[in-house]
MARDREN-489787 format. One record per atom (N, C-alpha, C): atom name; x, y, z; residue in three letters. Coordinates in nm, 3 decimals, always signed. Layout:
# residues N
<"CA"; <X; Y; Z>; "Ala">
...
This chain:
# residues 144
<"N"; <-0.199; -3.171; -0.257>; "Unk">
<"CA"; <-0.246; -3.036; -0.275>; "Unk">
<"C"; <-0.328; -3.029; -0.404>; "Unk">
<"N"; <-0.438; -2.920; -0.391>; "Unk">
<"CA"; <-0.499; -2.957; -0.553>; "Unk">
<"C"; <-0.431; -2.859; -0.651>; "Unk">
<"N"; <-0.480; -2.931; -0.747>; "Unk">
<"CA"; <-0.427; -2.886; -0.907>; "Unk">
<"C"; <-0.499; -2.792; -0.894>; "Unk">
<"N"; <-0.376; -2.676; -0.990>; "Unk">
<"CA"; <-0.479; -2.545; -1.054>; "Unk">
<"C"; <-0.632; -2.541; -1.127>; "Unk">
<"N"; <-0.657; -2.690; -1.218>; "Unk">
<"CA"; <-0.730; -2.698; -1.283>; "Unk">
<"C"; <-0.886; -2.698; -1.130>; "Unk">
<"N"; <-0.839; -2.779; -1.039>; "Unk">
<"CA"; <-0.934; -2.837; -0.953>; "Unk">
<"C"; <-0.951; -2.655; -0.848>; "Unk">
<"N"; <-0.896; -2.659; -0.841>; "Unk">
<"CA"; <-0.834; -2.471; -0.758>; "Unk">
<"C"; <-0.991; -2.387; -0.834>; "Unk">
<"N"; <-0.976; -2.325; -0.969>; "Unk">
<"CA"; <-0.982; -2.317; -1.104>; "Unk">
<"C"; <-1.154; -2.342; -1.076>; "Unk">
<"N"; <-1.193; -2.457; -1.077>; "Unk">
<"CA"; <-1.310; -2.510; -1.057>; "Unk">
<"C"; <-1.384; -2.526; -0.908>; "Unk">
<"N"; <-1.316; -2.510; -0.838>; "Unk">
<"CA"; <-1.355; -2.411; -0.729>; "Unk">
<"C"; <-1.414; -2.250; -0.707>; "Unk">
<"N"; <-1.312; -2.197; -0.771>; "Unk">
<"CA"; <-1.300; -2.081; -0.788>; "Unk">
<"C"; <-1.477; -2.044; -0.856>; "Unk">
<"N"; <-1.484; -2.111; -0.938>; "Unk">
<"CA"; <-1.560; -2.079; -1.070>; "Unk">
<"C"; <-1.682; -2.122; -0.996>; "Unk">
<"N"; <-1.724; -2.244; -0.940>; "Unk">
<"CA"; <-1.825; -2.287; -0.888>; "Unk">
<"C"; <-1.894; -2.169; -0.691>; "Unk">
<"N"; <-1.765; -2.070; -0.668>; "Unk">
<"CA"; <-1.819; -2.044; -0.559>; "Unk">
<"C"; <-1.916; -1.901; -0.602>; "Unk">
<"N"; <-1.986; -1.931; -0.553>; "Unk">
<"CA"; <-2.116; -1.770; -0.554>; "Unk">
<"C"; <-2.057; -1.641; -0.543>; "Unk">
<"N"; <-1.939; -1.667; -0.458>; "Unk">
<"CA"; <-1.885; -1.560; -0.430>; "Unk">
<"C"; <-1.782; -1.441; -0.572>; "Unk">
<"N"; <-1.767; -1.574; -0.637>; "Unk">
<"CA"; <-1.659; -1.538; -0.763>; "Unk">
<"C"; <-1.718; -1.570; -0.898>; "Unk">
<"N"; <-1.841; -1.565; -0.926>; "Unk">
<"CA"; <-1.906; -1.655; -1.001>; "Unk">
<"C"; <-1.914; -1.589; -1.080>; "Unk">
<"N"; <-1.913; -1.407; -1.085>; "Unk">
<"CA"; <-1.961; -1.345; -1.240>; "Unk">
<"C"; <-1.823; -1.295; -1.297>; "Unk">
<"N"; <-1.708; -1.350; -1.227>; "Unk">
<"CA"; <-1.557; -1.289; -1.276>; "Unk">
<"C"; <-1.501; -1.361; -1.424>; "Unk">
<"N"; <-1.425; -1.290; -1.422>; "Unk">
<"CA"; <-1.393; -1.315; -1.584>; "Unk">
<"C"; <-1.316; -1.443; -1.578>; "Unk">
<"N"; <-1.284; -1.536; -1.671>; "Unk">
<"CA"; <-1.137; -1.617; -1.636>; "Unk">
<"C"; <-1.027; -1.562; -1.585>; "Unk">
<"N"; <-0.954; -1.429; -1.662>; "Unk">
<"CA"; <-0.834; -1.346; -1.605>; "Unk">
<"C"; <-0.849; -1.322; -1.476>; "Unk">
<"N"; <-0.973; -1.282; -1.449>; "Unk">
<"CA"; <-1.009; -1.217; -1.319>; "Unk">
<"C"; <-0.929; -1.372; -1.203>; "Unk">
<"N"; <-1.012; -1.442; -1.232>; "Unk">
<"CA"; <-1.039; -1.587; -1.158>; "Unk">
<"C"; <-0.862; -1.628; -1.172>; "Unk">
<"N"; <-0.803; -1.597; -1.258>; "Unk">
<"CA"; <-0.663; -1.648; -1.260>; "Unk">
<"C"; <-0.570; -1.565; -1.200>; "Unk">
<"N"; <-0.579; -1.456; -1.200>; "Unk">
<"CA"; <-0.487; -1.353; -1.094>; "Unk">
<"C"; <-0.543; -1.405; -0.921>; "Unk">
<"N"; <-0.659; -1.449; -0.940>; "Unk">
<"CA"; <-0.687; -1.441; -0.762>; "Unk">
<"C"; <-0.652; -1.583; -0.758>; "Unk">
<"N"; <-0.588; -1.675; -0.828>; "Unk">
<"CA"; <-0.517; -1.802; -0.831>; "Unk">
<"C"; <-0.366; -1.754; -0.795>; "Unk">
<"N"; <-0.341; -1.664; -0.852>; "Unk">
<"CA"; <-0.186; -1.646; -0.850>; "Unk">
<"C"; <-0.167; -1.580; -0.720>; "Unk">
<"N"; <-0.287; -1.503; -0.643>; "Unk">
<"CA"; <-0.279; -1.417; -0.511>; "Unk">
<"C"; <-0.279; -1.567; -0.419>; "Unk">
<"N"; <-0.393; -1.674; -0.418>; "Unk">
<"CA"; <-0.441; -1.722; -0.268>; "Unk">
<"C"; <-0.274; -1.820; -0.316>; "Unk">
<"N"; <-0.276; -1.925; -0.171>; "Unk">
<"CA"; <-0.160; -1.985; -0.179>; "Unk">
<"C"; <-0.280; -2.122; -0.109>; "Unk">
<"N"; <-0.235; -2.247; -0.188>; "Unk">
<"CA"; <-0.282; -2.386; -0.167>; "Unk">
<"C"; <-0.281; -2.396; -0.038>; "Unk">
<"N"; <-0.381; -2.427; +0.078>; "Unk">
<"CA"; <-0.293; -2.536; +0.182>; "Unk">
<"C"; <-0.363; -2.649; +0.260>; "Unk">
<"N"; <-0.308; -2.742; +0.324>; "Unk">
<"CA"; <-0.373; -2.841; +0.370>; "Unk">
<"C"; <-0.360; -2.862; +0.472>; "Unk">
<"N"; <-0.507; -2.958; +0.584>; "Unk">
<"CA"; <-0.541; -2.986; +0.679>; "Unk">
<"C"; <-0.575; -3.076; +0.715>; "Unk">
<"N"; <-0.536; -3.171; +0.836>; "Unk">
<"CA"; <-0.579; -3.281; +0.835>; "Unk">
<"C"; <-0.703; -3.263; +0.919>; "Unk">
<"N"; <-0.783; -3.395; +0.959>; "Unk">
<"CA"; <-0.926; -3.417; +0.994>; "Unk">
<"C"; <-0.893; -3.351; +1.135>; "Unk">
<"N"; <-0.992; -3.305; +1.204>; "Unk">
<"CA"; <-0.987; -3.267; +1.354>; "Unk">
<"C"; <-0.873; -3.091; +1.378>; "Unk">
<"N"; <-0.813; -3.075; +1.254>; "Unk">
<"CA"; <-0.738; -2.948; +1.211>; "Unk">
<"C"; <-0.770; -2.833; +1.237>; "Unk">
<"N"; <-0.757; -2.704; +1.355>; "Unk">
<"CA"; <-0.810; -2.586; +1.356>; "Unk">
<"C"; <-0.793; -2.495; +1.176>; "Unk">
<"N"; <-0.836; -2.452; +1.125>; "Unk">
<"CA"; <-0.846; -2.356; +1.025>; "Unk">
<"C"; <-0.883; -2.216; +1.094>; "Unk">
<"N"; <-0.901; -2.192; +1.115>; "Unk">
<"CA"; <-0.944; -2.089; +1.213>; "Unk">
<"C"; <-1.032; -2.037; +1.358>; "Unk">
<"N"; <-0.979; -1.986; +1.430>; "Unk">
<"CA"; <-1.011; -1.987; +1.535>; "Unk">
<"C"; <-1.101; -1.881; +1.565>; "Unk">
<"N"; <-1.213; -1.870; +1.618>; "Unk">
<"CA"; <-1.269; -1.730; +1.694>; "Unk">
<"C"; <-1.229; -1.679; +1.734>; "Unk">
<"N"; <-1.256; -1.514; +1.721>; "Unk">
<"CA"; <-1.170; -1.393; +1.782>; "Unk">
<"C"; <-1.035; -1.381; +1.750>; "Unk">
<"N"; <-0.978; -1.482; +1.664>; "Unk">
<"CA"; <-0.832; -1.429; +1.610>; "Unk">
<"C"; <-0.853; -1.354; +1.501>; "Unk">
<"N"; <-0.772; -1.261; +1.529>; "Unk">
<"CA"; <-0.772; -1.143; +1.353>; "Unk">
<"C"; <-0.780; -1.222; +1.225>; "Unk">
<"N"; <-0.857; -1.191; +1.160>; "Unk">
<"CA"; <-0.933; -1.231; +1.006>; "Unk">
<"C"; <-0.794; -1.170; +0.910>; "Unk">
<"N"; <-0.738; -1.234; +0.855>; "Unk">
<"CA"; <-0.578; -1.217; +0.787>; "Unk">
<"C"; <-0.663; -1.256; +0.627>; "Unk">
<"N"; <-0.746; -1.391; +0.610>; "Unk">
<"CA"; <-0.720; -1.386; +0.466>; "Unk">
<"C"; <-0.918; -1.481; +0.490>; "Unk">
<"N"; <-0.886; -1.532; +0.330>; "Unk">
<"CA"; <-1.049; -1.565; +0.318>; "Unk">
<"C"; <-0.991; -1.766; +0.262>; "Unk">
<"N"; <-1.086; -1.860; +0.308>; "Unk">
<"CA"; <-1.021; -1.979; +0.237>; "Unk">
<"C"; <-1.184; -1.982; +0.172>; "Unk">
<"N"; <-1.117; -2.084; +0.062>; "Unk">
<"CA"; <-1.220; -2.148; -0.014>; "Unk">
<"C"; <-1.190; -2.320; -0.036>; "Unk">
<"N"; <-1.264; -2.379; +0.018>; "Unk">
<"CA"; <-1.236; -2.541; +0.035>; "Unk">
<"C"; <-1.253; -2.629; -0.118>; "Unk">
<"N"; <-1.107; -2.661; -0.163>; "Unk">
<"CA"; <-1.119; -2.738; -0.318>; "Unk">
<"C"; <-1.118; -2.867; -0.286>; "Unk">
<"N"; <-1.102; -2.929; -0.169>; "Unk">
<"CA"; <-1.120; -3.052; -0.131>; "Unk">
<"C"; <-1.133; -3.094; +0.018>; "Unk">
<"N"; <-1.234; -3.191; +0.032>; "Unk">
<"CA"; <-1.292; -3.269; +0.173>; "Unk">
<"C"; <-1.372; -3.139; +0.238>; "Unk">
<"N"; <-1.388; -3.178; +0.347>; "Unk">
<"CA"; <-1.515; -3.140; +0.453>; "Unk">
<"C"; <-1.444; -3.055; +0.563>; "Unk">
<"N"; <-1.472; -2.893; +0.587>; "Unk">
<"CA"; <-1.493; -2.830; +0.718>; "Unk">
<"C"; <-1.633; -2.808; +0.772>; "Unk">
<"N"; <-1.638; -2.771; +0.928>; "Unk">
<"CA"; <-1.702; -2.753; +1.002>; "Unk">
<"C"; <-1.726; -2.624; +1.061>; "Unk">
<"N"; <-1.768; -2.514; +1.009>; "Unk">
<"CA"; <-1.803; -2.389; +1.107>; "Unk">
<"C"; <-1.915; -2.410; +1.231>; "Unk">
<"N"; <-1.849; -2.385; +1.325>; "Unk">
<"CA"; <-1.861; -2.340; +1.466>; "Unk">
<"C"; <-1.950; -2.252; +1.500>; "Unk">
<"N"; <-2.035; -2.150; +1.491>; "Unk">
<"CA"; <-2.093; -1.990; +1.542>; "Unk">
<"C"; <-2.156; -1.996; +1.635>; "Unk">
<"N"; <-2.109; -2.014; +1.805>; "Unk">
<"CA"; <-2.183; -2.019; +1.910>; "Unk">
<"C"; <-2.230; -2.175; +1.936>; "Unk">
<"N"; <-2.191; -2.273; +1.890>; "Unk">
<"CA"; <-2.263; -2.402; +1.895>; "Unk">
<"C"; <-2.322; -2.403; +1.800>; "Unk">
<"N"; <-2.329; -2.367; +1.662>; "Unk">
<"CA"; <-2.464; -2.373; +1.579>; "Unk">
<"C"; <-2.329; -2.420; +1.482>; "Unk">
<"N"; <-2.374; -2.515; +1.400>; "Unk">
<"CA"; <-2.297; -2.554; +1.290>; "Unk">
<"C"; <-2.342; -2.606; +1.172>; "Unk">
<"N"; <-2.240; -2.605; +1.104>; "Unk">
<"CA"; <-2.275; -2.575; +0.924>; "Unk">
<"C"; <-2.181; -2.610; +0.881>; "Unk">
<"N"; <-2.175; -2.691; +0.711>; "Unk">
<"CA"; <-2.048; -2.760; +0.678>; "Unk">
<"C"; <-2.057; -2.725; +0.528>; "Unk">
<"N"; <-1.915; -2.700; +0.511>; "Unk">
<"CA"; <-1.877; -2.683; +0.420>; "Unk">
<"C"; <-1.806; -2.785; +0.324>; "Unk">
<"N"; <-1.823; -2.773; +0.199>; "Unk">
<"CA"; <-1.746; -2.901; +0.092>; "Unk">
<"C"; <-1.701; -2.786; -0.012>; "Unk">
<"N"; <-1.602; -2.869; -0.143>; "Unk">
<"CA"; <-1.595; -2.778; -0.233>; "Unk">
<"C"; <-1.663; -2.680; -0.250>; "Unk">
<"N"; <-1.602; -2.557; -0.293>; "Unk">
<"CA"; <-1.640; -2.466; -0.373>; "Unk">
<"C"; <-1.699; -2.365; -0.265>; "Unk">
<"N"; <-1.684; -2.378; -0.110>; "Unk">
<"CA"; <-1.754; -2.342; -0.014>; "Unk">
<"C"; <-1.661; -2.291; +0.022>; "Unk">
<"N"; <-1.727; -2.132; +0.067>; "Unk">
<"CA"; <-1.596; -2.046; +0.099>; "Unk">
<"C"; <-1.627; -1.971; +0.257>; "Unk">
<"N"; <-1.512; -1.910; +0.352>; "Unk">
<"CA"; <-1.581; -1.837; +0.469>; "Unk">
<"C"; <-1.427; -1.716; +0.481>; "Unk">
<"N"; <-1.481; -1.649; +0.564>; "Unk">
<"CA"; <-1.399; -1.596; +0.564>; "Unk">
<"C"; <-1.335; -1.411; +0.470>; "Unk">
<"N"; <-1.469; -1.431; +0.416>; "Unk">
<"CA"; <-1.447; -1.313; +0.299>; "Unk">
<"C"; <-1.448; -1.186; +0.336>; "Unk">
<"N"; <-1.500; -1.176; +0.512>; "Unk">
<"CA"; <-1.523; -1.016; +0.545>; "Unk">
<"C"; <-1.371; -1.009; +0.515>; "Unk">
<"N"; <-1.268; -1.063; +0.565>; "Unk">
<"CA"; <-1.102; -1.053; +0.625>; "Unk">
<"C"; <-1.067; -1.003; +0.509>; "Unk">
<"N"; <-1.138; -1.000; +0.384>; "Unk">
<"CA"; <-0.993; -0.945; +0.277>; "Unk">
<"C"; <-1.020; -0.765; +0.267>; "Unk">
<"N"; <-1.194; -0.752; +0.364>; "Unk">
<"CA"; <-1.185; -0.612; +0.368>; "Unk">
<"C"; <-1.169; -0.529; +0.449>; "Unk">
<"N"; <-1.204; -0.604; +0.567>; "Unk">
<"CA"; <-1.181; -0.543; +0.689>; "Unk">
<"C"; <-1.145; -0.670; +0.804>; "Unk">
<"N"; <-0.978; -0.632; +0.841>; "Unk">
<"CA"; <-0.944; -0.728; +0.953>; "Unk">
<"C"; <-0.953; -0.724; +1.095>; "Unk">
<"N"; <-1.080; -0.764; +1.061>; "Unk">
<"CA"; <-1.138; -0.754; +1.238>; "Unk">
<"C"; <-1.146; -0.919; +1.303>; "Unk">
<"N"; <-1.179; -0.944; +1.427>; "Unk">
<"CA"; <-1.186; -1.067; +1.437>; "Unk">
<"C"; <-1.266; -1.140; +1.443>; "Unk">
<"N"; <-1.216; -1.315; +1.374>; "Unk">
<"CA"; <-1.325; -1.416; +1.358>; "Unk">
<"C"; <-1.473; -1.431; +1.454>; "Unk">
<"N"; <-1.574; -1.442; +1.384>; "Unk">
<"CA"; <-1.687; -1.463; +1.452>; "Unk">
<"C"; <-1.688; -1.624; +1.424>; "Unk">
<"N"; <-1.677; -1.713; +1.372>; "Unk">
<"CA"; <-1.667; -1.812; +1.393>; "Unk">
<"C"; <-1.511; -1.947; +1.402>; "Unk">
<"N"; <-1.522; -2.039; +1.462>; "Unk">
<"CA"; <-1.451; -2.116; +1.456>; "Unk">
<"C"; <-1.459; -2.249; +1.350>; "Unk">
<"N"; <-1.356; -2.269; +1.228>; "Unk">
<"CA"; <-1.373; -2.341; +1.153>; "Unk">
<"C"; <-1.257; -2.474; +1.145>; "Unk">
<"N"; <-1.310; -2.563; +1.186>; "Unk">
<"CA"; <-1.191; -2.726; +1.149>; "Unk">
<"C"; <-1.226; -2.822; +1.044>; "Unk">
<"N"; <-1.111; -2.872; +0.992>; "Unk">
<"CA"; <-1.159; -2.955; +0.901>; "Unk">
<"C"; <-1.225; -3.102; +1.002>; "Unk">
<"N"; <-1.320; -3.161; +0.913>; "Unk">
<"CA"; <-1.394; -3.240; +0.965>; "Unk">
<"C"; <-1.330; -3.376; +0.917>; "Unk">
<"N"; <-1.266; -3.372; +0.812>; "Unk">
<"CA"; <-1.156; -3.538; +0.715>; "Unk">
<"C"; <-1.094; -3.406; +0.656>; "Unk">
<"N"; <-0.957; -3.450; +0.586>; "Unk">
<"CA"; <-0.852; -3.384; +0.550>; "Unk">
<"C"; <-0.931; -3.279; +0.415>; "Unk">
<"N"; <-0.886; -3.188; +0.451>; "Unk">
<"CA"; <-0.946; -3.090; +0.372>; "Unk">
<"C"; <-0.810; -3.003; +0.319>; "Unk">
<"N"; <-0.874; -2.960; +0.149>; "Unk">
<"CA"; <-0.730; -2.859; +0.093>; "Unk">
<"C"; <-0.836; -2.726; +0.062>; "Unk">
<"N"; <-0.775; -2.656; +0.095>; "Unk">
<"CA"; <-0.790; -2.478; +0.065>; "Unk">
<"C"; <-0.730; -2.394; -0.011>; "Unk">
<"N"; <-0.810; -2.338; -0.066>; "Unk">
<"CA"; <-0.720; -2.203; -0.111>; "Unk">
<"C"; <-0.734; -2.082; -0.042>; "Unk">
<"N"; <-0.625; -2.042; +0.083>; "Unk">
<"CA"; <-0.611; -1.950; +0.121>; "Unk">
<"C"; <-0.606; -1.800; +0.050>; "Unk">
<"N"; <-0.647; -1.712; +0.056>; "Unk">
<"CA"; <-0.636; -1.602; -0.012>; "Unk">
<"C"; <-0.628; -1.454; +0.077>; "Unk">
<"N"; <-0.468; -1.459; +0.098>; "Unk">
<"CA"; <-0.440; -1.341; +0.189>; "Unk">
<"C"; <-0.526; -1.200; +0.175>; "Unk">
<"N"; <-0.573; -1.125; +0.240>; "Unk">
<"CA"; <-0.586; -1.014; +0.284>; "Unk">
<"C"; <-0.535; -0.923; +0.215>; "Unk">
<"N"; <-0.431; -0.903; +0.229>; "Unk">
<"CA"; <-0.314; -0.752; +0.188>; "Unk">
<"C"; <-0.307; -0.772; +0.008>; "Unk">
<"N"; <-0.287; -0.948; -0.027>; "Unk">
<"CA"; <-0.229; -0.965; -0.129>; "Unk">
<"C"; <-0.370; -0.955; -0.240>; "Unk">
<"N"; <-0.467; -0.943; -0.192>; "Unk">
<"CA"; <-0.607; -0.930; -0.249>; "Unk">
<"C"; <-0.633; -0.840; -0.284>; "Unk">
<"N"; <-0.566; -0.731; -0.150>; "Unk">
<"CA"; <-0.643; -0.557; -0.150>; "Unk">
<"C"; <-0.540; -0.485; -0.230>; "Unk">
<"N"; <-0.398; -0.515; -0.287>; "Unk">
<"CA"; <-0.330; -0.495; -0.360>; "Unk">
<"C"; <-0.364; -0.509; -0.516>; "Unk">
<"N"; <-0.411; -0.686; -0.532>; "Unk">
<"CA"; <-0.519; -0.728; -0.646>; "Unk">
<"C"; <-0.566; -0.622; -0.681>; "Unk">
<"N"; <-0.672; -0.589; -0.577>; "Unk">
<"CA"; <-0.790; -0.503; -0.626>; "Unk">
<"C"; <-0.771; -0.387; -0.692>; "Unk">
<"N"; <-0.695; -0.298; -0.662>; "Unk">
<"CA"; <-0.664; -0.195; -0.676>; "Unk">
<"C"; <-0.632; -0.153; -0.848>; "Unk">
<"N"; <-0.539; -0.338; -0.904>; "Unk">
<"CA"; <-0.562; -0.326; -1.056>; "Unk">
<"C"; <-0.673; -0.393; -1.099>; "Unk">
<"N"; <-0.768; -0.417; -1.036>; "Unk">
<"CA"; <-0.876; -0.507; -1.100>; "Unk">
<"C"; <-1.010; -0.438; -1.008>; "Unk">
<"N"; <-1.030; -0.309; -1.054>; "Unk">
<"CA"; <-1.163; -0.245; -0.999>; "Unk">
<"C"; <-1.306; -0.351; -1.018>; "Unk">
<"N"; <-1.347; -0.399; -1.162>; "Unk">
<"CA"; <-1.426; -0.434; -1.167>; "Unk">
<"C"; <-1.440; -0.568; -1.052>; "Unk">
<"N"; <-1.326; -0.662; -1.025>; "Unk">
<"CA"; <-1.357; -0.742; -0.970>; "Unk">
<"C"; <-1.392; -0.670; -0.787>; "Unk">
<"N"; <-1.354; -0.588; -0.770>; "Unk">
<"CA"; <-1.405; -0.498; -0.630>; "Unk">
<"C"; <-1.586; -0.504; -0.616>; "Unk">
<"N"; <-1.616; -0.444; -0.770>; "Unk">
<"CA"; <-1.747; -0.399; -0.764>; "Unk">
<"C"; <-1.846; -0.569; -0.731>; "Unk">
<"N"; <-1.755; -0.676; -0.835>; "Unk">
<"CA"; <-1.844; -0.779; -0.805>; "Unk">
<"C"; <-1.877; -0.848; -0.706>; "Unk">
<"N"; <-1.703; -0.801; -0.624>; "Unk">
<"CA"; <-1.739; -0.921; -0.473>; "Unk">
<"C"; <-1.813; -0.785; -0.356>; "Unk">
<"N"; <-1.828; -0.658; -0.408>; "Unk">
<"CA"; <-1.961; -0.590; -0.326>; "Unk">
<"C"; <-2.077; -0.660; -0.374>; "Unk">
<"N"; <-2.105; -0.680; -0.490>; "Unk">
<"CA"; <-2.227; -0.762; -0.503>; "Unk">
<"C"; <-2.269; -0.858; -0.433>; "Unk">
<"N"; <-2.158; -0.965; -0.388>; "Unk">
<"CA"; <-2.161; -1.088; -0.374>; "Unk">
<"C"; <-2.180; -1.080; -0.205>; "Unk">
<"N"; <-2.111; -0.973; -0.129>; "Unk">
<"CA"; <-2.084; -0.962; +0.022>; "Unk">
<"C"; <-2.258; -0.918; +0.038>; "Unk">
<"N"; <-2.262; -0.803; -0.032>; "Unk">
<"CA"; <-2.435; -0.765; -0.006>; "Unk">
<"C"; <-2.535; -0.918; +0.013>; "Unk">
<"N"; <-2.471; -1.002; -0.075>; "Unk">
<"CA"; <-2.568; -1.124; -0.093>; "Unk">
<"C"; <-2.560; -1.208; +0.034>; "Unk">
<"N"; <-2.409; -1.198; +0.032>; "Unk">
<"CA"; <-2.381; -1.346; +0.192>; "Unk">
<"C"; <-2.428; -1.295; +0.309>; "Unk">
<"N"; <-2.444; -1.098; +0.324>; "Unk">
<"CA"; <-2.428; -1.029; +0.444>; "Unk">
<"C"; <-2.612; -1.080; +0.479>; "Unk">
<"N"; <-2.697; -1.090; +0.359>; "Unk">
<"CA"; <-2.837; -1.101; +0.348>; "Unk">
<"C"; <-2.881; -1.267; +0.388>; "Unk">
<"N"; <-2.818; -1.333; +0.353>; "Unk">
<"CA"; <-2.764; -1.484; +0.386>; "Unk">
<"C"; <-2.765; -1.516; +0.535>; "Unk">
<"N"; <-2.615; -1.434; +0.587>; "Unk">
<"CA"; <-2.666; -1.434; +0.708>; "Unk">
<"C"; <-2.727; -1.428; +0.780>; "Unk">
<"N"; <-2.760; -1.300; +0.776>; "Unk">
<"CA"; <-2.921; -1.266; +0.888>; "Unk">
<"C"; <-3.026; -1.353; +0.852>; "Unk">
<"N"; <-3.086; -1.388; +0.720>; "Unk">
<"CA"; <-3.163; -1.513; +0.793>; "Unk">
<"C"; <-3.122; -1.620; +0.822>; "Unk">
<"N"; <-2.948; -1.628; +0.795>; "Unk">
<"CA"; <-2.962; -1.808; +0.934>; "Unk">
<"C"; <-2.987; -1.729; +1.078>; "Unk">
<"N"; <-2.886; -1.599; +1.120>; "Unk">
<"CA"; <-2.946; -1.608; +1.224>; "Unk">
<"C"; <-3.090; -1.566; +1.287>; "Unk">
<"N"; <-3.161; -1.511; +1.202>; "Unk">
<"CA"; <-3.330; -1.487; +1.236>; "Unk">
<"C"; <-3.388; -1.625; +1.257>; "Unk">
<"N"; <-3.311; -1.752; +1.182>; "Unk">
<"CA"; <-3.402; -1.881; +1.181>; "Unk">
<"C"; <-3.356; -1.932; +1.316>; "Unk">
<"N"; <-3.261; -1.902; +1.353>; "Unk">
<"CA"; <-3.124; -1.952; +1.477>; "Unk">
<"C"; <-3.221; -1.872; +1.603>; "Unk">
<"N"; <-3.249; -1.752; +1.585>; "Unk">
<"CA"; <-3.353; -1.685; +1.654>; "Unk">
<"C"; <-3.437; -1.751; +1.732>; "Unk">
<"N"; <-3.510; -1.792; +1.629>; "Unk">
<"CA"; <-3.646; -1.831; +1.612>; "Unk">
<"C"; <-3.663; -1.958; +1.681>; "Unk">
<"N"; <-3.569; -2.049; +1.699>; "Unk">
<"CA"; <-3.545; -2.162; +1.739>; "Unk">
<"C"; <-3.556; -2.154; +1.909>; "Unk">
């Protein structure tokens, strides 16, 4: 399982969490919970309810979206609509070689938030950014 320090440096390196404070970054250490997967491993499935968000601190997943795929390594996160609204997965994600995560529940986030406003305002920043992200993979996915 990885070390806090490696967790930590995840955390810090993803786009998503990138303008948070250290404190900030260390309470949402103390919320997600470590876990691990071996190679060929569902992580999440399509259309199952979105419960929490992972962020990969070690090895290789694979997102799924319709046949179209995209891979993730450290510091690479999916999953982030779920800590605001639990609706269900649009994509399917497995690890590709044994991969460790930091899961970061849902409930235990939106609880977070509630004492940590500023970090609310930043990951609206950050969702505006991925939500913009998206649409052009799929305009390029389009286009194809």
């Amino acid at each position: 399982m990885s070390e806090p320090t490696t967790q930590m440096q995840a955390l810090q390196s993803a786009p998503f969490f990138a303008e948070l404070q250290p404190e900030d970054l260390e309470g949402i250490l103390r919320v997600g919970q470590p876990v691990s997967f071996v190679s060929g491993e569902t992580i999440v499935e399509q259309g199952a309810v979105g419960d929490a968000m992972y962020l990969i601190t070690a090895g290789v997943a694979e997102v799924d979206v319709g046949g179209r795929f995209h891979r993730l390594g450290q510091g690479d996160f999916f999953g982030e609509m779920a800590l605001i609204s639990q609706s269900k997965r649009m994509a399917t994600v497995k690890a590709t070689e044994a991969a460790e995560a930091l899961r970061i529940p849902a409930d235990a986030f939106q609880s977070f938030l509630l004492d940590h406003p500023s970090v609310a305002i930043s990951m609206l920043k950050a969702l505006v950014v991925r939500l913009r992200e998206v649409e052009q993979r799929i305009d390029a996915w389009m286009a194809t």
